[in-house]
N, C-alpha and C positions, 0 to 999 in steps of 0.2 A: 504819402510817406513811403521810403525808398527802405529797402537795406540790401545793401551790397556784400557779394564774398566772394573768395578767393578762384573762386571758379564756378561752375556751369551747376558740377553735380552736387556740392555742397548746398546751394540757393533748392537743387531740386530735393536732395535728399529730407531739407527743414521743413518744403510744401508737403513732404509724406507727412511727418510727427504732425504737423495742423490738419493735413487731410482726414487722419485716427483720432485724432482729439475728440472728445464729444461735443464741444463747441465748432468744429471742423464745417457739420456740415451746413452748419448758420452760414456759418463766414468765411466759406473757400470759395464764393462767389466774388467776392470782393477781393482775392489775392490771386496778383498775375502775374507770370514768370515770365521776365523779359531777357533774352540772350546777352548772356555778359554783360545785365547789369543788375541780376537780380530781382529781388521781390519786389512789385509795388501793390500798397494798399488801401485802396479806397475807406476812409475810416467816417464813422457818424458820430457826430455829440452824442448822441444818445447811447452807445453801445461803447463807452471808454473802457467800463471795469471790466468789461465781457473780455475786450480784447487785450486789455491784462492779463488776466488771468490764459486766456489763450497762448498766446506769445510767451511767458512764463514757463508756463509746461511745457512747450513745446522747444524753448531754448532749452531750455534744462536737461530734456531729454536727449536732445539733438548733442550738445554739449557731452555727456556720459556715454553716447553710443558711438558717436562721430567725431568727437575732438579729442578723446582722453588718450588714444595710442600716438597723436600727432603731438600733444603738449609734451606727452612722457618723453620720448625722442628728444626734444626739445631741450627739456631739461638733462638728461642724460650726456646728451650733446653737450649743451652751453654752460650745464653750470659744475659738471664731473668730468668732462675733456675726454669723455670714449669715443675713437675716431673708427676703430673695426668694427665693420657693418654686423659679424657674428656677434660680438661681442655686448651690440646694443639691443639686436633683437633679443639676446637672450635674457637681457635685464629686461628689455620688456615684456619679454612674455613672463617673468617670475612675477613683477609689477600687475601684470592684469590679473595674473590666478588671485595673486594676494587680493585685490579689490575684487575678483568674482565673488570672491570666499567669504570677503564681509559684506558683498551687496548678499549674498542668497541666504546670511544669518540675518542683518539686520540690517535689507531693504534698500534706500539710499540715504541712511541717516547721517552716512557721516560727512552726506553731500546736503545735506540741508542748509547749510548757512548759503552755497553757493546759489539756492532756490529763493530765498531770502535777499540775497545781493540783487539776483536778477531782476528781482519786482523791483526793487527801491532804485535800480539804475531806467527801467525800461517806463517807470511811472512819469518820472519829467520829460523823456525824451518822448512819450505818448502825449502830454499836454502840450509839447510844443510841436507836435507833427514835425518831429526834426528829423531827416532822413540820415545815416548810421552806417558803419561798415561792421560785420559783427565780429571780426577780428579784433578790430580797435574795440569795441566794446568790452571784449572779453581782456583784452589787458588792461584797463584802466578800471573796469567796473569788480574783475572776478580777479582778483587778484587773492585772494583767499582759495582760489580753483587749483594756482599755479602752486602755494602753499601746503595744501590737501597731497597735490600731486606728488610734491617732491616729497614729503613724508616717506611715502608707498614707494619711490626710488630708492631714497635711503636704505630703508628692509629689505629691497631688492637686489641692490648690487651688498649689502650684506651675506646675502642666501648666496649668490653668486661669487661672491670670493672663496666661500666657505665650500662649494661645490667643484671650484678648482683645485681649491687645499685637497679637496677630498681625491678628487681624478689624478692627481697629480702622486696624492697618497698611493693609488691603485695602481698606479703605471709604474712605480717604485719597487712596489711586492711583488709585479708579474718579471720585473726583471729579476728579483733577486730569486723567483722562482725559476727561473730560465738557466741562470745560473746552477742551481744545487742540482746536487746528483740524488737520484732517488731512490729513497730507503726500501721502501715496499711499491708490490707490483698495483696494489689494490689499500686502500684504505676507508674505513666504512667509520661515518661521524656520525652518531645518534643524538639528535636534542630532544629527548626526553628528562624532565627536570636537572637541565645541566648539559653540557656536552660529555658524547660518552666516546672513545677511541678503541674502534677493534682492527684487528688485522685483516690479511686476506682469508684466513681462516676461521675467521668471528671469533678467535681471542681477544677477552676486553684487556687491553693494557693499562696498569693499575698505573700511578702517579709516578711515583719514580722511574719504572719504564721510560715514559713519556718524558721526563727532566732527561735523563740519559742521550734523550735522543735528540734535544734540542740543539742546534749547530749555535756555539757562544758567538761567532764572528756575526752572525743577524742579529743582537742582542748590542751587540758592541759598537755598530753603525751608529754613528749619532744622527743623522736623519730620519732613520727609526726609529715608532716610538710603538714597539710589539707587546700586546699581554704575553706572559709566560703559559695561559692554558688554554688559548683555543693556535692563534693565528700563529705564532711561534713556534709551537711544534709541528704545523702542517707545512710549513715551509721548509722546516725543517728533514722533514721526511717528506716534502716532493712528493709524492705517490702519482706514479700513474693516470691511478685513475682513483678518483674522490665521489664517494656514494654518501649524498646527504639524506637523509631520513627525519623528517618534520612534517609537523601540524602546521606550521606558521612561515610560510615560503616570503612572505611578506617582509618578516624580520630583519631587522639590521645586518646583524651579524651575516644571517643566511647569504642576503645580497652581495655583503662584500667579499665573503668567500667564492661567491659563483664568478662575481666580476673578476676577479683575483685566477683563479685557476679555468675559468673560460669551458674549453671543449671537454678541460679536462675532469668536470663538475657534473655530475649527475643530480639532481635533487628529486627524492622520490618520497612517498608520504611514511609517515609513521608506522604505521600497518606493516608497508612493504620489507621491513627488517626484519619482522618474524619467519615471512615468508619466505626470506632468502636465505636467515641464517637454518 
């Protein structure tokens, strides 16, 4: 019995997942790689289930390590119409983190039916010693794979629209920053339960201050869509130079302020506010 694939390294890469198997080193005697025509496999009556079960695991595997950034493209491509090359890798790479993310909480379960198809396709074509292309197997047998797959697109080019909303957000705020003239030389934001706003002189500016000083024409933007008590007023007053002070460098907020004012962003820890004021 034969199986054929699309190339040299795919037929060699599947001989490694059987060479690892613990059934491998039974029966890797019996499997020879032949140049562009793939695997053939000298098979026994007597060792049918063995070589189920081998073959099985080892498509399965082969399938998750080796086919899944080729199907994702695939899909992305044929059945969402993304033609820029950036534009696909980047849905695929949001597509693999998501599937890392549920294979390293919960294994490969949500790939089990497709371990499942594989035996119940590869059982008949084992009793008929029918020689196979594993392409063609995988579209007509794992059609549940290409299902799985597009799921995890779906949530992908989700995360991806939503991350250009968000860039696209950013590159809006850095112009309107470029734009405003600047109120103070220095301004210094504490996120200690809340944001807190001191001047160049660690005067805290109480709330009203901070409304006073908010420019209404950023407010007034209908493509903006600004809180009135963090990003509002630091736009607003443009400062220089921006001294962030947190525990939590991680944070949302913190992020999109630093993307937001760039060089002009210092983020330094919590502690360091006492020290300076």
């Amino acid at each position: 019995m034969q199986i054929s694939f699309q190339n040299d390294s795919e037929a060699l890469k599947l001989l490694d997942f059987v060479s690892v198997h613990p059934l491998g080193a039974e029966f890797r005697p019996y499997i020879r790689f032949l140049r562009q025509q793939g695997l053939h496999m000298d098979m026994t009556e007597s060792s049918g289930e063995k070589w189920l079960i081998l073959l099985r695991d080892s498509f399965h595997s082969f399938l998750l390590e080796e086919k899944t950034l080729s199907v994702l493209e695939q899909i992305i491509v044929g059945k969402f119409f993304y033609r820029e090359r950036e534009e696909i890798e980047a849905i695929i790479e949001i597509a693999s983190s998501i599937i890392d993310g549920e294979r390293s909480v919960n294994g490969d379960a949500a790939f089990d039916r497709e371990k499942r198809s594989i035996e119940e396709g590869l059982q008949s074509i084992l009793e008929g010693r029918v020689s196979f292309s594993f392409d063609s197997f995988t579209t007509f047998r794992l059609k549940s794979f290409h299902h799985t797959l597009e799921k995890y697109v779906v949530k992908a080019i989700d995360e991806y629209k939503l991350e250009q909303d968000y860039q696209n957000f950013i590159a809006t705020l850095r112009d309107c920053l470029i734009g405003q003239e600047s109120k103070f030389i220095s301004l210094h934001l504490v996120n200690r339960d809340g944001f807190h706003f001191y001047d160049h002189t660690f005067t805290k500016l109480d709330r009203p201050e901070i409304n006073r000083l908010i420019d209404r024409r950023l407010l007034a933007k209908s493509s903006l869509f600004l809180d009135t008590v963090i990003l509002a007023p630091l736009l607003s007053i443009a400062p220089v130079n921006l001294y962030i002070y947190t525990d939590d460098k991680e944070e949302g907020l913190i992020q999109t302020i630093s993307r937001i004012f760039e060089e002009r962003a210092m983020v330094l820890p919590l502690s360091s506010f006492s020290q300076a004021k």
